[in-house]
C-alpha angles and dihedrals in degrees: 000000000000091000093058094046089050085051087053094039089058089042090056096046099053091052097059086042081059095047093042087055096032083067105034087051083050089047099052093043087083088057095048092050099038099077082060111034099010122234097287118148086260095061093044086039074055098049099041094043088052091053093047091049096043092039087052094048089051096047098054088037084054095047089050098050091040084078095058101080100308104227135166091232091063085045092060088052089066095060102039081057091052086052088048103048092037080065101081086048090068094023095051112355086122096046091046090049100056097046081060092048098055085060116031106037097160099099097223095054102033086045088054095053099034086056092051099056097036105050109007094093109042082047099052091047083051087047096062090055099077093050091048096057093054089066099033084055095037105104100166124016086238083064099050096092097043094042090053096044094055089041085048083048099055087040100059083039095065089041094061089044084056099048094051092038083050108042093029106043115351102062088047094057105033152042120260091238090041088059089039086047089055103044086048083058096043086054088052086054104044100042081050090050093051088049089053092053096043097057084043092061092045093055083045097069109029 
């Protein structure tokens, strides 16, 4: 019984991490493209547009590969891939920028695009987080509503709380790419910390 709170408990924890990250790298979307297309309502209409559509896509991708043998090990995945796509952003987010800026100077359309490349990919991964606890917490199918309203819950939980710790603190004592550089880190951490637990729940119970 403790081990499996504790499993929970780790579950719960890394979906409001998610949401936390999914929002401040919103957040910080609108400084990365403002040097470019400044921070008009089409480039945060952009920016917005290209989260709903990624985090869509990850949701209904999650929900799909939740029904293929649900572990903690493939969760961390998710994470580790987010670490990993979120990369380019800090490497060559300038350089990609300004390749979309050459030729798409119009800021509805560049910021759209810019948007898509830059952060469609590490969202959508995110995005699959939030369908994949549900299952991995389900125990019984007359649970199921109860159990994703509380996850869905946590997560938009952690979203508000990184909207606020962005907009409020973060942006004011670091560097975008030091905060990107950070929650790169914190996804490293937390999909390690899901494949340990995973392999300890397998020795468990051999």
């Amino acid at each position: 019984m403790q081990k499996m709170l504790s499993i929970k408990l780790l579950i719960v924890t890394l979906a409001f991490i998610s949401g936390f990250i999914i929002m401040g790298v919103e957040l910080l979307g609108g400084r990365i493209l403002s040097p470019y297309f400044g921070s008009s309502i089409y480039v945060w209409g952009s920016i917005i547009t290209v989260f709903m559509m990624s985090l869509s896509v990850g949701y209904l991708i999650g929900g799909k590969l939740s029904l293929y043998h649900a572990n903690l090990s493939r969760y961390g995945l998710f994470f580790i891939f987010a670490a990993i796509t979120l990369a380019p952003t800090i490497l060559f987010g300038n350089d990609i920028l300004d390749t979309v800026f050459v030729h798409f100077e119009d800021p509805r359309y560049g910021s759209l695009l810019a948007s898509a490349l830059i952060f469609f990919l590490p969202t959508a991964i995110l995005g699959m987080i939030s369908p994949y606890s549900v299952r991995l917490l389900i125990e019984t199918a007359q649970h199921s509503g109860h159990v994703a309203g509380r996850l869905y819950f946590v997560s938009t939980l952690g979203s508000a709380t990184g909207t606020l710790a962005t907009s409020f603190y973060l942006v004011l004592y670091f560097e975008v790419n030091q905060i990107l550089t950070t929650m790169l880190a914190v996804l490293l951490v937390a999909g390690s910390c899901a494949i340990m637990a995973n392999k300890y729940v397998e020795s468990e119970s051999e």
